[in-house]
Backbone bond lengths (Angstrom), bond angles and torsions (degrees), N, CA, C in turn:
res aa  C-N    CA-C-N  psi(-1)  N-CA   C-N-CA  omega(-1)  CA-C   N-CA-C  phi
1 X - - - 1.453 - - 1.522 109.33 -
2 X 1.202 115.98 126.61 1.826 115.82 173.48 1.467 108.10 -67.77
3 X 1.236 102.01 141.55 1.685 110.54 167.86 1.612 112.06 -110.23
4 X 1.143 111.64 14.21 1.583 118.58 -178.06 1.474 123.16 -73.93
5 X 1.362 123.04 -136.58 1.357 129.84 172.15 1.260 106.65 -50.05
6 X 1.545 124.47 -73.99 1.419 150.17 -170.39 1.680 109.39 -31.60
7 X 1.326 115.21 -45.25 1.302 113.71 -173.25 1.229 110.22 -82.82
8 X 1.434 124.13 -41.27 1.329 115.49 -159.36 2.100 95.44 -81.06
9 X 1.398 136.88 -24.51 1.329 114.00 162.24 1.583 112.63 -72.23
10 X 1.217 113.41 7.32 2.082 90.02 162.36 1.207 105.16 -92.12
11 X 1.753 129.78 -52.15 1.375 121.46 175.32 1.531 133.60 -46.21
12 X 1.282 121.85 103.98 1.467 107.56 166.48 1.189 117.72 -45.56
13 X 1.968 89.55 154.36 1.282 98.28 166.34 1.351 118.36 -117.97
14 X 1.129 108.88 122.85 1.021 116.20 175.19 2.364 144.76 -97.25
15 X 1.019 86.38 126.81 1.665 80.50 -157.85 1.360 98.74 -94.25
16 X 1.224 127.48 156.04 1.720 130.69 148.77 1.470 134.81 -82.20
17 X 1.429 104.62 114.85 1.468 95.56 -174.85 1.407 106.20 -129.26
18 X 1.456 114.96 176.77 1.570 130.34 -172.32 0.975 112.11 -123.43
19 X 1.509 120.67 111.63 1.641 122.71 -175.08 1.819 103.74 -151.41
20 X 1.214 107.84 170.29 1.655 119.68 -166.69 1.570 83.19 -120.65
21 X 1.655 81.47 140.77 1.626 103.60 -171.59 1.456 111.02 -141.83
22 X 1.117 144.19 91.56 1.561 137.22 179.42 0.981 106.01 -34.23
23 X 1.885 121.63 135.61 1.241 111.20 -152.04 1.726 105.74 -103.49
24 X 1.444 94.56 5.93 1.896 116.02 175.75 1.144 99.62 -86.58
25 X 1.321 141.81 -33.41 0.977 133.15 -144.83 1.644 98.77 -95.28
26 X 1.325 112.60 -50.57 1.287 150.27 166.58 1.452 104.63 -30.75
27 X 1.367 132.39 -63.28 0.964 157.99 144.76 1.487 121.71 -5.28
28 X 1.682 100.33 -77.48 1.333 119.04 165.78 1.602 108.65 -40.18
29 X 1.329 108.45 -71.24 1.398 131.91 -167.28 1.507 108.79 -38.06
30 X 1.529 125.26 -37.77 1.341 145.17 -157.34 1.888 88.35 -95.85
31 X 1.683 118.19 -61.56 1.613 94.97 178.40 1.662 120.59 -68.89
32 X 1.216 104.77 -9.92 1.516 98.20 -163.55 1.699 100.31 -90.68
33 X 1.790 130.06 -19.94 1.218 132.29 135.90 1.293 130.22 -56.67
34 X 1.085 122.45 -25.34 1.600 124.47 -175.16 1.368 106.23 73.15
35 X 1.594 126.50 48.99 1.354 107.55 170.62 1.334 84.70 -142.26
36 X 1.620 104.66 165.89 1.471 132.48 -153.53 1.703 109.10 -102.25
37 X 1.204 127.97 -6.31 1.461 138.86 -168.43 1.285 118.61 -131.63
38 X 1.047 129.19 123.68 1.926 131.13 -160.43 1.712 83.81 -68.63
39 X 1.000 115.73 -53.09 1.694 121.95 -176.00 1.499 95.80 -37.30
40 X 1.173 129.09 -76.43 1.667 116.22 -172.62 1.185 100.60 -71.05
41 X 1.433 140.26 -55.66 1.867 115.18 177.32 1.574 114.41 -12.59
42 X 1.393 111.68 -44.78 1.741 131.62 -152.15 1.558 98.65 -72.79
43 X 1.665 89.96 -57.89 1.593 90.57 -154.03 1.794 107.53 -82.34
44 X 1.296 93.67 -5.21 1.782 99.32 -177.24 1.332 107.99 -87.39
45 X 1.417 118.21 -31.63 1.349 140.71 173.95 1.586 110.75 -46.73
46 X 1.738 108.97 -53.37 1.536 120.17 -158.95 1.086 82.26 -96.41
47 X 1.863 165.80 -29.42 1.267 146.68 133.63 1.283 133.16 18.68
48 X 2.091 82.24 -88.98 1.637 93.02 172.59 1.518 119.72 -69.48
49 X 1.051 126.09 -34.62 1.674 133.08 -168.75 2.329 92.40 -56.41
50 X 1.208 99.12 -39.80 1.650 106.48 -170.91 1.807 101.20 -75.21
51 X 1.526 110.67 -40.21 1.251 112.24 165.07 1.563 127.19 -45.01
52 X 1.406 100.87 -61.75 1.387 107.85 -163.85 1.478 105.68 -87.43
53 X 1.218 121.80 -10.17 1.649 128.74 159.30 1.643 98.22 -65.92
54 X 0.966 135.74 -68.29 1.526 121.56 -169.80 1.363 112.41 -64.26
55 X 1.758 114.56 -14.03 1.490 93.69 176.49 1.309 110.82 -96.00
56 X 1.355 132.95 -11.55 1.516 129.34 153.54 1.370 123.75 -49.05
57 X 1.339 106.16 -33.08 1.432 113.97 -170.49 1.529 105.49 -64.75
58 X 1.612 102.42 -54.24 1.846 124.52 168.46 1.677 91.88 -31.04
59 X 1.450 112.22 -59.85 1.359 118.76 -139.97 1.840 104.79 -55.60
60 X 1.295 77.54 -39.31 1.524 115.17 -173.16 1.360 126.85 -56.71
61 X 1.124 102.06 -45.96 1.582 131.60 176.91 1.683 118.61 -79.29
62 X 1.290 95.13 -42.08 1.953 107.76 162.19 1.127 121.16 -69.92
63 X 1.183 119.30 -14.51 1.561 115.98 -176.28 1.536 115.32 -35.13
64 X 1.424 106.60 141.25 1.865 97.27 165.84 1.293 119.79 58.03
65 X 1.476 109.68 15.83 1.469 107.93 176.27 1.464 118.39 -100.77
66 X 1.148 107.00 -10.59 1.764 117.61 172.68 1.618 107.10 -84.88
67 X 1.336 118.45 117.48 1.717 115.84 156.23 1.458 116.10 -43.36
68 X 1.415 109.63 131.60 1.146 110.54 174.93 1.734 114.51 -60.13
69 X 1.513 115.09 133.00 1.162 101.65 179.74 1.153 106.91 114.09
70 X 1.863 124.53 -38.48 1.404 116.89 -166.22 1.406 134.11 -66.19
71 X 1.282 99.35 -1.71 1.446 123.22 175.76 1.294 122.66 -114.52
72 X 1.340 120.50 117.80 1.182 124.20 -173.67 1.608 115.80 -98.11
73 X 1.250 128.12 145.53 1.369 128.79 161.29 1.515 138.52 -58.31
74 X 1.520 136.42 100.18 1.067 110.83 -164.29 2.044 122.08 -69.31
């Protein structure tokens, strides 16, 4: 197994930080993910929010790039 470049970009990195979190909210966030630890609620949470920001951006950026028409209905 390499221990070089290659490995260390698959492992996250992960930092520690200190922040206030409603603990209802928190809560929610953890059943509506299905995970058992506010720690992954958090970090799965700031994931998707980074996900679906770059796919707006996509969204964003494509605009008006399809001819009208080019798509047909099946």
């Amino acid at each position: 197994m390499k221990r070089g470049r290659d490995r260390r970009q698959t492992v996250p990195r992960l930092k520690r930080k200190a922040f206030f979190v409603d603990e209802r909210v928190l809560r929610e966030a953890r059943t509506a993910l299905g995970v058992e630890s506010d720690a992954e609620a958090v970090r799965m949470s700031v994931e998707r929010i980074a996900e679906m920001e770059a796919f707006w951006q996509f969204m964003k950026n494509s605009r008006r790039t399809l001819a009208v028409g080019s798509i047909e209905r099946p």
